[in-house]
C-alpha positions as a printed Julia matrix, in Angstrom:
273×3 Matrix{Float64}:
 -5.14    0.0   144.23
 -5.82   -3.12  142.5
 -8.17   -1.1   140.14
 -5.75    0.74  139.04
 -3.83   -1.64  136.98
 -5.15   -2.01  133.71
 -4.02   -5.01  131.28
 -2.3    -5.11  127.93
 -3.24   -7.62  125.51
 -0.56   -9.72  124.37
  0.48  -11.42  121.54
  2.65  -14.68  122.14
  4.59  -17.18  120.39
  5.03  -20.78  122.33
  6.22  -24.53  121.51
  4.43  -27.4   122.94
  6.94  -29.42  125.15
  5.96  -32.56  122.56
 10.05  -33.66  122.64
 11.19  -32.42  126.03
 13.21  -33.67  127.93
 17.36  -33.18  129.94
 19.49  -34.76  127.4
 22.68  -32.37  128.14
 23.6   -29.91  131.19
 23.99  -26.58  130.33
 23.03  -24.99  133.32
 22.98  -26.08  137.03
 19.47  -26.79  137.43
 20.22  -29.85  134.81
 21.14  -33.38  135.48
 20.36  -35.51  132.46
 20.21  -38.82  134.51
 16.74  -37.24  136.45
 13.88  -38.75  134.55
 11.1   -36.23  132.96
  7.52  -36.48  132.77
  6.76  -35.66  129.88
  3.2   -36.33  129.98
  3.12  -33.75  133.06
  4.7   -31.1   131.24
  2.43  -31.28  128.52
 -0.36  -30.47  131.08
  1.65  -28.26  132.69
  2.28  -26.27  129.92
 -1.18  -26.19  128.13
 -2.63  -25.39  131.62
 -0.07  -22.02  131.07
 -1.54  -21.62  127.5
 -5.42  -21.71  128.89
 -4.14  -19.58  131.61
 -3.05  -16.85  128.81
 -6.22  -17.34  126.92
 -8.66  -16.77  129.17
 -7.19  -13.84  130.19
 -7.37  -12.66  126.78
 -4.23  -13.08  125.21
 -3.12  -14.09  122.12
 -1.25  -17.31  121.76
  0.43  -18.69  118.47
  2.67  -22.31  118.03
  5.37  -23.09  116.35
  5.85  -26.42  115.66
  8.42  -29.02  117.89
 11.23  -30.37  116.14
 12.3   -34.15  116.98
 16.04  -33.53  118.92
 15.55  -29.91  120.2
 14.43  -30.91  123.72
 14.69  -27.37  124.84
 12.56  -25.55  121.78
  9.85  -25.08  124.24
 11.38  -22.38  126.12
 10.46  -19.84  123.21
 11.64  -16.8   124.78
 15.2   -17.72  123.78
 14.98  -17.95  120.37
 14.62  -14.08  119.64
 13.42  -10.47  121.08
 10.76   -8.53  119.38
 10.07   -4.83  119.68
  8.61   -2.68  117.1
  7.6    -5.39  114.73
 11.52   -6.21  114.38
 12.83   -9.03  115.37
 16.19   -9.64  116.91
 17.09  -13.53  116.79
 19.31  -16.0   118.62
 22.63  -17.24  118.47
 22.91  -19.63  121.39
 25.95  -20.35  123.52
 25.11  -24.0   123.53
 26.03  -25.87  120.23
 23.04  -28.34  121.33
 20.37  -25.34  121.19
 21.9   -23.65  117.89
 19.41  -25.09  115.17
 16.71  -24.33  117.16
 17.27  -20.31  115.92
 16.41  -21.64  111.92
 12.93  -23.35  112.94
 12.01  -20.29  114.95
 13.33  -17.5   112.17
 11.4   -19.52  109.63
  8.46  -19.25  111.67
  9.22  -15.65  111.85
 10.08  -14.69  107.88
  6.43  -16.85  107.39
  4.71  -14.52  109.33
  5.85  -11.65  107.17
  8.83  -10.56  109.6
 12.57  -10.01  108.89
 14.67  -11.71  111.36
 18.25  -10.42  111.71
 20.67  -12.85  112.79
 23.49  -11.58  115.38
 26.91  -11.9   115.13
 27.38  -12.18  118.87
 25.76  -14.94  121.31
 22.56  -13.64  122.36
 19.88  -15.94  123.76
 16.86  -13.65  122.92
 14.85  -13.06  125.72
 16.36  -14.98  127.91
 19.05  -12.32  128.72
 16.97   -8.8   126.92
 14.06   -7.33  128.52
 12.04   -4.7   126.59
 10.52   -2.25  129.28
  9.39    0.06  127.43
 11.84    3.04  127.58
 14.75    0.71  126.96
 16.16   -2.68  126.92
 17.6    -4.32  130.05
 20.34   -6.49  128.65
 22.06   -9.51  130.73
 25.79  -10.82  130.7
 27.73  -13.1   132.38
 26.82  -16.72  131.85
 25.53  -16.4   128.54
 24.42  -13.25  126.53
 27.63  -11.74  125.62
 28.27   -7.58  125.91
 29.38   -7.21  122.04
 25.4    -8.09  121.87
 24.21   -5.58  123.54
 26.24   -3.34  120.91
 24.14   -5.19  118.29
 21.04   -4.94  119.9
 21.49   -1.08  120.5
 22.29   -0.48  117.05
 19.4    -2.62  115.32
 16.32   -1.02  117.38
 17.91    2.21  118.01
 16.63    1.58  121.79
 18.99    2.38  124.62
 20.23   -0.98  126.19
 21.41   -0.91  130.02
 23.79   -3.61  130.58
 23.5    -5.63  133.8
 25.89   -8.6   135.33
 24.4   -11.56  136.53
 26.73  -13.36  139.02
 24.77  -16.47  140.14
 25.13  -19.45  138.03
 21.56  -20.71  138.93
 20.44  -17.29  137.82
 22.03  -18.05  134.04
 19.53  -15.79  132.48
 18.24  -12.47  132.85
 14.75  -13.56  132.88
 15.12  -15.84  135.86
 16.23  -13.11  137.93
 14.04  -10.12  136.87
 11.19   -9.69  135.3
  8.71   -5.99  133.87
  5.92   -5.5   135.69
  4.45   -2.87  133.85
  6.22   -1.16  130.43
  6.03    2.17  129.63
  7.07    5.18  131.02
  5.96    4.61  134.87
  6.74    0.96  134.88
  8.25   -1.43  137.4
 10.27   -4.68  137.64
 10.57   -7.34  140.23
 13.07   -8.91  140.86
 16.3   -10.39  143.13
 19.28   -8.14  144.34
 21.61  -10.65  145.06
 21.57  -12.22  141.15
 23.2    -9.36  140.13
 26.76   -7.57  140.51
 26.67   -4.62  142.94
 26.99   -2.29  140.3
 24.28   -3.62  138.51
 22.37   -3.41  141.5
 22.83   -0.08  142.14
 21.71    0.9   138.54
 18.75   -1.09  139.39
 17.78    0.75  142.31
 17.9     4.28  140.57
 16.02    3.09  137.68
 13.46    1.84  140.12
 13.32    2.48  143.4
 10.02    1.19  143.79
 10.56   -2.68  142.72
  9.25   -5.14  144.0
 11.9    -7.55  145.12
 12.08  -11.02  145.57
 13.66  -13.54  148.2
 15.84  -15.82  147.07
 13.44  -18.77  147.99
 11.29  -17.19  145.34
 13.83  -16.91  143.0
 14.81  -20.43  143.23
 10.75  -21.58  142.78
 11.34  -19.48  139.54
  8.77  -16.54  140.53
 10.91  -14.16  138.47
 10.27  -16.27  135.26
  7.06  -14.93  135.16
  4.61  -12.62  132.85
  2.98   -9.67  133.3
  0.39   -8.09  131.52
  0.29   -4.56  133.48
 -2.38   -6.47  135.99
 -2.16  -10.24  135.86
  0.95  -11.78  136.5
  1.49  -15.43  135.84
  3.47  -16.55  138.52
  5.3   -19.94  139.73
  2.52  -20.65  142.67
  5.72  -21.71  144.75
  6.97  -18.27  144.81
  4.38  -16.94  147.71
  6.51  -13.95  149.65
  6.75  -12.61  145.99
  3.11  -13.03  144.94
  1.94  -11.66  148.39
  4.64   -8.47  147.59
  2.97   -8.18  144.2
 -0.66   -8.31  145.18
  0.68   -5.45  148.19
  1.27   -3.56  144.93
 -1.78   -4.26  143.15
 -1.03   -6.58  140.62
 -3.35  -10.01  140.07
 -1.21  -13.1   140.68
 -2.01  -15.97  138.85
 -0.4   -18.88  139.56
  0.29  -21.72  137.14
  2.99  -24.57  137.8
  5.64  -25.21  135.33
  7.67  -26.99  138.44
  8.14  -29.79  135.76
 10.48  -27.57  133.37
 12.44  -26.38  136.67
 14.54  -29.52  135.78
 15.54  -27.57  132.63
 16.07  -24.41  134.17
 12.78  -23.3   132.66
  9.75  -21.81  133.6
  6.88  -19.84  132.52
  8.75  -17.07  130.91
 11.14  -19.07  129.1
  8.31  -21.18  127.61
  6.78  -17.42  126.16
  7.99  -15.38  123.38
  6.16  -11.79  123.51
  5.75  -10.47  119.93
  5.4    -6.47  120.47
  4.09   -5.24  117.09
C-alpha cells in the first residue's frame, strides 16, 4: 500500500525561532515563568527545515523581528490557495504586528495580500483540502471569517467548533493527509463539538484518528505531503495508524515549541501556487 502514495512537492514559508521565547499566555500550554531553550529550538527547528529539504521541498525565510517571540509559527500569519493570499488578523494584541512583516514578505514576492476584517489566525484555524476549506471557531478564528474567506477564494468553507482549550487551533487538532478529490485527514474526535464531529465523519469516514495522548504530543500539528508525514515522534499510536494506512512517518521533535503551543505545523506556512 505504501507504494501507492505518491508525494507533492511543496513550497513553504518559515521563520527561524532567532527571538523565541513565552513572554505572555495566550493559550494553556503557556506559562511565561518556564524558561526556554532557545539554543534547542534553533536545532530543533532547522532539524524540521533539513527534514523538508531532503525530502524535496521547497523552503523560503522570512526574516525574525526583535519582540515577536511567536513569528516562528508561520502558519498563522496567512492561508494561501490559488496564488491568493488570505492574511491574519490575530486575536492577541501581542501577535498583531507580526501580520505587516509577513504581508510585506508576501507583496515582495509579487503577491496581493488581503487583509480581513474579522480575526482570523491563518492557518492556524483554515485548512485547504483540496475540495474546500475546513475552517475552525471557538477559541480564536471567528465565524464572520469564514464569511470572508468564502467570499475571497470562492472555495466552499465547512465550519467546525473546537471545544478544548488545549486544542485552540484547528491545526492542533486535525490535520490533511492527502488533498484532492480522494483525500483524508487525521485527526481527534473529542476536540471538536458533536456536530462538528459528525460532519467530520461523513466527509471522511475513512480518517485516521488520533488518541488524545497523541494529540497532546502535538501529532496533529503535523505535514503531509500525500506520502511523508512529518510527525511529533511522541505521537506513536498515531504514526503506527498512519503507516497502517500507508503513509511514511517522519518524525522530527519540535517538543521545545510545545511550551508555546506550537509545533511543526504552526512553524510552516504552505504557499499553494
Amino acid at each position: 500500500m505504501t507504494e501507492s502514495r505518491v508525494p507533492r512537492r511543496r513550497r513553504f514559508l518559515v521563520c527561524e525561532p532567532r527571538h523565541f521565547a513565552v513572554q505572555y499566555a495566550i493559550n494553556p500550554w503557556m506559562h511565561p515563568d518556564t524558561p526556554v531553550d532557545v539554543d534547542l529550538a534553533r536545532e530543533q527547528w532547522q532539524t524540521l527545515i533539513a527534514a523538508y529539504r531532503s525530502h524535496g521541498h521547497a523552503v523560503e525565510t522570512v526574516e525574525p523581528v526583535p519582540g515577536l517571540p511567536d513569528m516562528v509559527f508561520a502558519a498563522n500569519s496567512a492561508v494561501v490557495v490559488g496564488g491568493r493570499v488570505f492574511g491574519s488578523l490575530f486575536h492577541a494584541p501581542e501577535r498583531r504586528p507580526e501580520s505587516t512583516h509577513y504581508d510585506t514578505w508576501f507583496k515582495t514576492a509579487g503577491y496581493t495580500v488581503y487583509r480581513p476584517e474579522n480575526v482570523c489566525e491563518g492557518e492556524g484555524d483554515l485548512v485547504w483540502t483540496g475540495r474546500y476549506l475546513l475552517a475552525g471557531t471557538g477559541f480564536r478564528t471567528t465565524r464572520e471569517a469564514h464569511h470572508e474567506v468564502q467570499e475571497f477564494f470562492g472555495h466552499p468553507v465547512v465550519s467546525l467548533t473546537l471545544v478544548d482549550p488545549r486544542f485552540y487551533h484547528l491545526d492542533t487538532a486535525l490535520f490533511v493527509l492527502d488533498d484532492g478529490p480522494e483525500g483524508n485527514i487525521a485527526y481527534y474526535p473529542e476536540a471538536f463539538s458533536p456536530g462538528s464531529r459528525e460532519v467530520l465523519g461523513r466527509l471522511y469516514p475513512d480518517a485516521v484518528l488520533a488518541t488524545e495522548e497523541d494529540a497532546l504530543a502535538f501529532g496533529l500539528n503535523s505535514v503531509s505531503d500525500g506520502r511523508h508525514v512529518f510527525i511529533a515522534p511522541q505521537a506513536e499510536t498515531l504514526a503506527a495508524r498512519l503507516d497502517e494506512h500507508g503513509y511514511v512517518p517522519v518524525p522530527v521533535d519540535l517538543s521545545e515549541f510545545r511550551k508555546a503551543g506550537g509545533g511543526i505545523k504552526c512553524c510552516t506556512q504552505e504557499i499553494r501556487s
